[in-house]
C-alpha positions in Angstrom: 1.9 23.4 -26.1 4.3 20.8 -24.5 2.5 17.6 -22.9 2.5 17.2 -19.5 5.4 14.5 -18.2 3.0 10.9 -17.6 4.5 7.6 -16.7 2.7 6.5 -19.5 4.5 8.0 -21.8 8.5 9.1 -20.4 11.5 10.2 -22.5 13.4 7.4 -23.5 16.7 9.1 -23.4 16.7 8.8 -19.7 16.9 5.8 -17.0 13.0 4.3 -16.6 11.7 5.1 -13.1 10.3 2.3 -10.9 7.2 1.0 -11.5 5.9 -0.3 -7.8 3.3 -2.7 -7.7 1.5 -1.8 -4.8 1.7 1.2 -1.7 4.3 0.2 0.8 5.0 3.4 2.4 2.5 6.7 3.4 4.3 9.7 3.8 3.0 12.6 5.3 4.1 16.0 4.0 5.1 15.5 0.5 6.9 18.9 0.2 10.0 19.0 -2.2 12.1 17.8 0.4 10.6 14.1 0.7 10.4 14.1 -2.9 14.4 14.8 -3.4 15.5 12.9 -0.7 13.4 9.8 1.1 11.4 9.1 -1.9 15.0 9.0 -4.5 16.6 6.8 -1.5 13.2 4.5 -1.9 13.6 4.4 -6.0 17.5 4.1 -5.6 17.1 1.0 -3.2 14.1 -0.4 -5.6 16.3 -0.3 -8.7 18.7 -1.7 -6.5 16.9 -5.0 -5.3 14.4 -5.3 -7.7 11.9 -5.3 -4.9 8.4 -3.6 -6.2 6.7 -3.5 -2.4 7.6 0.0 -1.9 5.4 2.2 -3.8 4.8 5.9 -1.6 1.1 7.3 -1.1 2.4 11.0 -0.4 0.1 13.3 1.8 -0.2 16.6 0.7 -1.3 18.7 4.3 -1.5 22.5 3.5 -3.2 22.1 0.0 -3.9 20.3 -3.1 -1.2 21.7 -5.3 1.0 19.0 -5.0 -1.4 16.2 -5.7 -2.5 18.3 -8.5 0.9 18.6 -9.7 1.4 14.6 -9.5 -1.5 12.7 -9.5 -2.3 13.4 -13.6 1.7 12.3 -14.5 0.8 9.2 -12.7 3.5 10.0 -9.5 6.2 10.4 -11.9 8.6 13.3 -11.4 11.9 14.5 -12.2 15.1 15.2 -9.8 17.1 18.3 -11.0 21.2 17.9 -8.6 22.6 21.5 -9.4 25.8 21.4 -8.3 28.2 24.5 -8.7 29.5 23.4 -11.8 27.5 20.1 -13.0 24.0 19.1 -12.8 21.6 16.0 -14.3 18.3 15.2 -14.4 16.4 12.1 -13.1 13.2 10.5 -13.3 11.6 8.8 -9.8 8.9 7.0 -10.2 8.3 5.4 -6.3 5.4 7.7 -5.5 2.7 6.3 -6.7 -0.3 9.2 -6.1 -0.9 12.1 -3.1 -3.6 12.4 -1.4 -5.3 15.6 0.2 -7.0 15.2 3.3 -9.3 17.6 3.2 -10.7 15.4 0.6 -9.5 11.9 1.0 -9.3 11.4 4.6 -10.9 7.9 4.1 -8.2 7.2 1.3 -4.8 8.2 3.5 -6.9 6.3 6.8 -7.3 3.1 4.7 -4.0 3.2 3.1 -2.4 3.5 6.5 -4.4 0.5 7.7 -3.5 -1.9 4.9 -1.9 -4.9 5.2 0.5 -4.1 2.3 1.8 -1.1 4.3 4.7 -1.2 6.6 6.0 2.2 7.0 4.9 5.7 8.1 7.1 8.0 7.1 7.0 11.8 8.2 8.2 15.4 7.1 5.9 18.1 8.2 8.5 20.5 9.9 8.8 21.1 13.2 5.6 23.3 13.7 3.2 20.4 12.3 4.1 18.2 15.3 1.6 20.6 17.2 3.9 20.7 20.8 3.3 22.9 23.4 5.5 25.3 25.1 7.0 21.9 27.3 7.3 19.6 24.3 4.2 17.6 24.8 0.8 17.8 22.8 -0.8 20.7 22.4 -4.0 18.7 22.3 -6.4 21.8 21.6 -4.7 22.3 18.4 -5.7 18.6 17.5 -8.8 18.8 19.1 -10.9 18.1 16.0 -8.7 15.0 14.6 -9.0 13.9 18.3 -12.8 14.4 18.6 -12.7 12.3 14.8 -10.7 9.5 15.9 -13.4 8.7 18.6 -16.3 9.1 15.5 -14.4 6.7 13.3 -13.9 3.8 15.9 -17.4 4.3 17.1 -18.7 3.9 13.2 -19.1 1.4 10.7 -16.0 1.1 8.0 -17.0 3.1 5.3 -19.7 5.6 7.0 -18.7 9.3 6.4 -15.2 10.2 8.0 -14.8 13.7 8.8 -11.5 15.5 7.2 -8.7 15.7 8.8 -6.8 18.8 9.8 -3.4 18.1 11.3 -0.4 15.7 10.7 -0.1 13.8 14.1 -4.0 13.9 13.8 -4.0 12.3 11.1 -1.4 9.6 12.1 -2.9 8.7 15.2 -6.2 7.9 13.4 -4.7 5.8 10.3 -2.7 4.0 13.5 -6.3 3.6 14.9 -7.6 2.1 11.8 -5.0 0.1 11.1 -5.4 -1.3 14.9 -9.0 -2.1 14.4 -8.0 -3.3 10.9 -5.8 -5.8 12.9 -8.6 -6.9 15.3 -11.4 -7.5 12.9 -9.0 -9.7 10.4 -6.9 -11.4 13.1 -3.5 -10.0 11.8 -1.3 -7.7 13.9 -0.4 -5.7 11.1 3.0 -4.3 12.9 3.7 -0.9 11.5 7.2 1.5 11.6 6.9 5.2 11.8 9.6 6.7 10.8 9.7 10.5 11.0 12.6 12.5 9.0 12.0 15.7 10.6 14.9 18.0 12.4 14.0 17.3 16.2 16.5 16.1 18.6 15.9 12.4 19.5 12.6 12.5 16.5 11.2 9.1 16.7 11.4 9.5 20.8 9.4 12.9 20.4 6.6 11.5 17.9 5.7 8.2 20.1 4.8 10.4 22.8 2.4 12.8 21.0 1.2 9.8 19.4 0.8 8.0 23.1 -0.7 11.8 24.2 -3.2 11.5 21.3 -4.4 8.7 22.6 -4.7 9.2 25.9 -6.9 12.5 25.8 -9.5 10.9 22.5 -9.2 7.4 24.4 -9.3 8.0 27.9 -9.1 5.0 30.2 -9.9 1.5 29.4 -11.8 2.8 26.0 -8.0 3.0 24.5 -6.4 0.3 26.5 -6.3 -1.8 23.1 -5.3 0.8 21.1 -2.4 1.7 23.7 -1.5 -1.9 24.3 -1.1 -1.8 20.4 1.3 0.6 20.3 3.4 -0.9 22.7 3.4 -4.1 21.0 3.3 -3.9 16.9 4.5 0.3 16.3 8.4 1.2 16.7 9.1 4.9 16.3 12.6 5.2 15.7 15.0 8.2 14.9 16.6 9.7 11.8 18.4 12.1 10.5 17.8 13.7 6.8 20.3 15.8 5.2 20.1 17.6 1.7 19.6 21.1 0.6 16.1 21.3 -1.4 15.6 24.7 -2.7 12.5 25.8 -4.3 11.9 25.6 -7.8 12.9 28.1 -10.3 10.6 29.3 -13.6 13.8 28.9 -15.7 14.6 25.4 -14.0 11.0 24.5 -14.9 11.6 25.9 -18.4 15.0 24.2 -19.1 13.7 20.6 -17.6 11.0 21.1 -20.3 12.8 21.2 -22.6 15.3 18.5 -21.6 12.7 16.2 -21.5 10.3 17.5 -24.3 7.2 17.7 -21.7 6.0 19.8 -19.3 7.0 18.2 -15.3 4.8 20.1 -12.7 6.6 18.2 -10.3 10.5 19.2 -10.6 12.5 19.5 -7.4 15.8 20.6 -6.7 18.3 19.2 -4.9 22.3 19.9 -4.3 24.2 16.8 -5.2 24.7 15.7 -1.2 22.6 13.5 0.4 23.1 11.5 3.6 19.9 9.5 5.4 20.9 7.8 9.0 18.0 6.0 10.3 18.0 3.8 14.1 17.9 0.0 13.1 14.4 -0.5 14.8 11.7 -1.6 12.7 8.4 -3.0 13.4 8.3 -5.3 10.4 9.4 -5.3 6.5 11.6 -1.6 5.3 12.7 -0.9 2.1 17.0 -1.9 1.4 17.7 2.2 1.8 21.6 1.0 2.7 21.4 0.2 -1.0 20.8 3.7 -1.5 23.1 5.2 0.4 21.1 5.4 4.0 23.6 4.4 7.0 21.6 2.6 9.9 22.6 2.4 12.5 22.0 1.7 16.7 22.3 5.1 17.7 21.7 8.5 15.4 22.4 11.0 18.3 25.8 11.4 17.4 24.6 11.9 14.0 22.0 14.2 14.4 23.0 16.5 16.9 26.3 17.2 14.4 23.5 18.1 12.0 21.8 20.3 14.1 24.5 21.8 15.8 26.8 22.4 13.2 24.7 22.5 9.7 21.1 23.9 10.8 22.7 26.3 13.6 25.6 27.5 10.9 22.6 27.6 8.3 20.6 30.3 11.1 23.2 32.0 11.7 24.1 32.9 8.1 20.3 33.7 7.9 19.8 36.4 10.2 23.5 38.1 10.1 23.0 37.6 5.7 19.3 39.1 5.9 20.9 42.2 8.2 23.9 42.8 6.0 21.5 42.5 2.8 22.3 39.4 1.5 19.7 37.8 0.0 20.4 34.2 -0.1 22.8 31.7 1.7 25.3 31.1 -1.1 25.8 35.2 -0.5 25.7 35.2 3.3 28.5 32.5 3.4 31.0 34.0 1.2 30.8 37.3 3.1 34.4 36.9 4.8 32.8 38.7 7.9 29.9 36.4 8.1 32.0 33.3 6.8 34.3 33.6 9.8 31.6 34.1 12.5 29.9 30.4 11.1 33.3 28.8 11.5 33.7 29.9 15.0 30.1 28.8 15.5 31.0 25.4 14.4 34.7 25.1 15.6 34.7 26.9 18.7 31.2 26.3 20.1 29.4 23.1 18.6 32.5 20.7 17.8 33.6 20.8 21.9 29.8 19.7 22.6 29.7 16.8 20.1 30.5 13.2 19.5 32.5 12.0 16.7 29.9 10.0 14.7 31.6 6.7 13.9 34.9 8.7 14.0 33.9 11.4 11.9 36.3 14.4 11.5 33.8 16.9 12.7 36.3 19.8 11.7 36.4 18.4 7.9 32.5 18.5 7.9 32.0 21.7 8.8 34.5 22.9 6.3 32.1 20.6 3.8 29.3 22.5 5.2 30.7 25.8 4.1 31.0 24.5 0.8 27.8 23.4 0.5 26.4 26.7 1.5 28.0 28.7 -1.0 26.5 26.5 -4.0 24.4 29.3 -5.8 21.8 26.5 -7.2 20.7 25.7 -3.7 18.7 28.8 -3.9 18.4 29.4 -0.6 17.2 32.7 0.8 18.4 34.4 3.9 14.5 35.1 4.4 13.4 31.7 4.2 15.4 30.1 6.9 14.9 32.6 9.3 11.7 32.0 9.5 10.4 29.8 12.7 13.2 30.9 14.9 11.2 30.3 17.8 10.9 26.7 17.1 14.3 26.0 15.4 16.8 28.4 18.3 15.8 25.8 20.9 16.9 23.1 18.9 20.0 24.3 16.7 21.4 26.8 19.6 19.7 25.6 22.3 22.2 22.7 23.2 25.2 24.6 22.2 24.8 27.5 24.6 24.0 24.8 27.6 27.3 22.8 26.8 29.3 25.6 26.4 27.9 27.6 29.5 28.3 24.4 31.7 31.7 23.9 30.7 32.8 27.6 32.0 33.1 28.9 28.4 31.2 31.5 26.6 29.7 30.4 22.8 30.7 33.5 20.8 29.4 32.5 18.1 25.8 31.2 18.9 25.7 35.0 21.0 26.1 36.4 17.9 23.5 34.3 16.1 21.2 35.4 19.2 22.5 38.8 18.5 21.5 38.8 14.9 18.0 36.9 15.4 17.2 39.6 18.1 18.0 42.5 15.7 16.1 41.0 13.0 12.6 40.7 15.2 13.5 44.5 16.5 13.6 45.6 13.1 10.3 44.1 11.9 8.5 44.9 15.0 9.5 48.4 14.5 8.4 48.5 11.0 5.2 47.2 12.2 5.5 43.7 10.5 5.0 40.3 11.7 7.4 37.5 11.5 6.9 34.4 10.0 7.0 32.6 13.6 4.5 30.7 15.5 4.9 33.0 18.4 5.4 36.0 16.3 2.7 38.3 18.5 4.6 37.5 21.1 7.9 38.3 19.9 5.8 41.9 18.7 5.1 42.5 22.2 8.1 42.1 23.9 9.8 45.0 21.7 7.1 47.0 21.6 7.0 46.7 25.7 10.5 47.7 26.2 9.6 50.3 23.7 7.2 51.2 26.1 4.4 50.9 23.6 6.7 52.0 21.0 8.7 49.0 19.2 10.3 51.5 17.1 11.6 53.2 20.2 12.7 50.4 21.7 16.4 50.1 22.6 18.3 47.0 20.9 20.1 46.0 23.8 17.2 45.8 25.9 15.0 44.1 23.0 18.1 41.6 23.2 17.6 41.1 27.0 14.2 41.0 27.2 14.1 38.1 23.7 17.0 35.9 25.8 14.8 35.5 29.1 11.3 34.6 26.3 10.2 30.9 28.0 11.3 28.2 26.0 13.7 29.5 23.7 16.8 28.5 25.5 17.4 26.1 28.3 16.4 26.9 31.8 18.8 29.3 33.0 21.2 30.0 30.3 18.3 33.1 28.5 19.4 34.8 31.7 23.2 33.8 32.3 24.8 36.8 32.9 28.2 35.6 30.8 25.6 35.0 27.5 23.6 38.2 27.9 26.5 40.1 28.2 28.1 38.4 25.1 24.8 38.7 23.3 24.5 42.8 24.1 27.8 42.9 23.3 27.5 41.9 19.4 23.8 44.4 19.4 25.5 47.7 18.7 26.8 46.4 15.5 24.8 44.5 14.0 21.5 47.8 14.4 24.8 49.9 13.2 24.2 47.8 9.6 
C-alpha cells in the first residue's frame, strides 16, 4: 500500500510547499474551494516574500472528513489545474491543521483570539450566513451559538465551552474571545474579516449579522464593549473569488498517486483561472496576496457584480436549461448551440447594459472567456450541482438583472428564460414527488402542488411559472409580478416541458 502524502516526508521532484511558522489566518469552511483558491494565493504570496506569519487554521463545519483528510499529512495537500489540454500538479503547504467544531470549539475560539492572528477569512456558501427572508439574521437558527457566546463570557478561560453549530455563530464568539482576550492583556488585537463568499456587497452583509449577533446574545449595555469593539479594531471588507473547483475524481486521486508515489486524501481540482479582488480595508497586518495575483482595490462592486451577473447567472442558466435538455454537466450544457446562444444573450443583452466596466474591462471579451471556461470538461461540473439553492442564488445572480433591465423599459430575455428553465425544473421534481436541494424546497413543493390543486403532477407549467415568479424574495419587489417578465417567462414554458 502507497503511504499517505506527510509534510514530513514530500516528493522531491516537486517545488517544497511553505512551511509557516505560526497560524495567521482562520478560515471557516475549508471546502475544496478555499483550498484551490485563498489558501494557493496565501502559499503563492508566502513563497513570494518569504514572510512565514501566514499559516491557515481551516474550519471544517459540516463534518470531520476534511480534517481527517489533512490533519495526519501535517496540512499538506496537492493542487491538480486541469485545463483542456494541459494540467500540473502542486504542493500547498499554508494550512497548517483543520479543526472540527463539534470537537474543538475551544481550539477555533482560541485561535481566533490570538495575538498572532490577523485575519478571518470565510467561505461557507450563501446558506451558512443563516439570513432571513429580508437579509438580516435569522437569529433562531443561531440561537444555540448565541445562547453559548453569553456562557463563554460569563465563564472562566478554559471551563467547558459548548460546541458550536453554525459559521457566523461561531465567528461572533472567536470575535468575543478575542475582545475579552484584548481586555484582560491590554492589547487591542485589531482583527480583518474577510469573507470570499458570492453575496453582493459581502463584507457589508457579514458586519451586520455579526452586529445582529451581538445585539440579540448581548442586549443593552452587557455588549456595549463588545459592540464598541467592533466599531473600533474589526473591518469587514468585500471580495470577490473566482475559480472553478470541481469535485474530486477516483481516477484524479489515482493518477495524483501515482505522480507523487503517495496516497493525498486531500487533492483538489481547479481550472487553470483564478482571479481574487479584495477592498483595500484592513484592520491590521494581511498577507502580500498582490504577489499572488489578488487585485485590491477601493471598490469591488464593479468587480463582483460582473461576476455575478455575467459568470454565476450564465453558470444557472446553463444548469437548469442543460439538466432539462439532459446534459449532465456544464462543459455539455455550454456547447449545446441552443443553450450556448441563450447564455450569450444572457450576458450580452441583459447583464453587460446593467454593469460597470471594472477598471475598463471589456465586459464583452469576458463573457466570451466565460464561455470558454465553461466548456473545459476537467471542471467537472454538473448541471445538477449548480442548480441546487436556486432560492438563495436567483436573487442574487438574476435578481439585479431583471430590475435594471425592467427599469430601463426593456425586457431580459435571457434571465426569463433562465426563470423559465428553473420553474420547469421545480415542476418536474415536485411532480415526481422529489424534493429539491433548496432551503425553501417545501415551499417550492407547495406552490406546484397548489396550483395542481393538490396534484403537483397536474399542475399546469405556465401557471407553476406564475405562481414561482410572485414566491417573496426571489426577485425584487415588483418585478416577480411585472406583467412584461411573466409574460416573457410563460412565454419560453411551453418549450422547455415540450423537452
Amino acid at each position: 500500500m502507497t503511504d499517505r502524502l506527510r509534510r514530513t516526508a514530500l516528493p522531491a521532484h516537486l517545488d517544497a510547499p511553505v512551511s509557516p511558522d505560526q497560524v495567521g489566518i482562520v478560515h471557516l469552511g475549508i471546502g475544496a474551494f478555499h483550498r484551490a483558491h485563498q489558501a494557493v494565493f496565501t502559499e503563492l504570496a508566502a513563497r513570494a516574500t518569504g514572510d512565514s506569519r501566514w499559516g491557515i487554521l481551516g474550519v471544517t463545519q459540516r463534518s470531520a472528513s476534511v480534517r481527517d483528510q489533512l490533519r495526519p499529512q501535517g496540512g499538506v495537500y496537492s493542487v491538480l489545474t486541469a485545463g483542456t489540454h494541459e494540467s500540473r500538479l502542486d504542493l500547498v503547504g499554508s494550512v497548517l491543521d483543520v479543526a472540527w467544531p463539534a470537537e474543538e470549539t475551544a481550539r477555533v475560539l482560541d485561535a481566533i483570539a490570538a495575538s498572532t492572528t490577523h485575519v478571518v477569512t470565510l467561505t461557507v456558501t450563501e446558506k451558512g450566513y443563516a439570513r432571513g427572508a429580508d437579509g438580516g439574521l435569522d437569529v433562531e437558527r443561531v440561537r444555540p451559538d448565541l445562547d453559548a457566546l453569553a456562557a463563554d463570557l460569563a465563564v472562566a478561560p478554559g471551563a467547558e465551552v459548548v460546541p458550536g453549530t453554525t459559521a457566523v455563530g461561531l465567528l461572533v464568539r472567536g470575535l468575543a474571545a478575542r475582545w475579552r482576550a484584548a481586555q484582560e492583556s491590554g492589547e487591542r488585537r485589531p482583527v480583518t474579516v474577510l469573507t470570499c463568499d458570492n453575496m453582493v456587497d459581502n463584507g457589508r452583509v457579514l458586519e451586520r449579522l455579526v452586529r445582529e449577533a451581538v445585539d440579540a446574545a448581548l442586549p443593552g449595555a452587557v455588549g456595549d464593549g463588545l459592540r464598541a469593539w467592533l466599531a473600533a479594531d474589526v473591518a469587514f471588507p468585500c471580495s470577490m473569488v473566482d475559480r472553478i473547483v470541481p469535485a474530486t475524481t477516483p481516477a484524479q486521486r489515482d493518477a495524483v498517486e501515482r505522480e507523487l508515489g503517495a496516497r493525498d486524501e486531500g487533492l483538489v481540482v481547479g481550472e487553470p483561472f483564478r482571479q481574487w479582488v479584495i477592498e483595500d480595508r484592513f484592520a491590521g497586518p494581511r498577507p502580500a496576496w498582490e504577489e499572488a495575483g489578488a487585485t485590491l482595490t477601493a471598490d469591488v462592486a464593479p468587480w463582483e457584480q460582473a461576476k455575478l451577473r455575467m459568470l454565476n447567472g450564465t453558470h444557472s442558466l446553463l444548469a437548469y436549461a442543460g439538466r432539462l435538455a439532459g446534459h449532465a454537466t456544464l462543459a455539455e450544457a455550454v456547447t449545446d448551440p441552443a443553450l450556448q446562444e441563450r447564455a450569450r444573450a444572457l450576458m450580452v443583452d441583459d447583464a453587460v447594459p446593467t454593469l460597470a466596466p471594472p477598471d475598463g474591462a471589456d465586459l464583452r471579451a469576458y463573457g466570451e472567456s466565460l464561455l470558454e471556461r465553461f466548456a473545459n470538461p476537467a471542471t467537472g461540473h454538473t448541471t445538477l450541482q449548480v442548480s441546487m439553492d436556486g432560492t438563495q442564488k436567483i436573487p442574487i445572480r438574476w435578481g439585479g438583472i431583471v430590475a435594471d433591465r425592467l427599469a430601463a423599459g426593456a425586457v431580459p430575455a435571457g434571465a426569463a428564460f433562465g426563470l423559465a428553465a428553473w420553474s420547469e425544473v421545480v415542476r418536474r421534481e415536485a411532480a415526481a414527488g422529489r424534493l429539491l436541494d433548496d432551503p425553501r424546497a417545501q415551499e417550492l413543493a407547495d406552490v406546484v402542488t397548489a396550483v395542481g390543486g393538490g396534484d403537483p403532477a397536474a399542475a399546469s407549467p405556465a401557471e407553476v411559472a406564475r405562481a414561482l415568479l410572485a414566491l417573496p424574495g426571489l426577485l425584487p419587489d415588483g418585478a416577480g409580478t411585472d406583467d412584461r417578465l411573466v409574460d416573457a417567462v410563460v412565454a419560453e414554458v411551453p418549450a422547455l416541458a415540450a423537452v
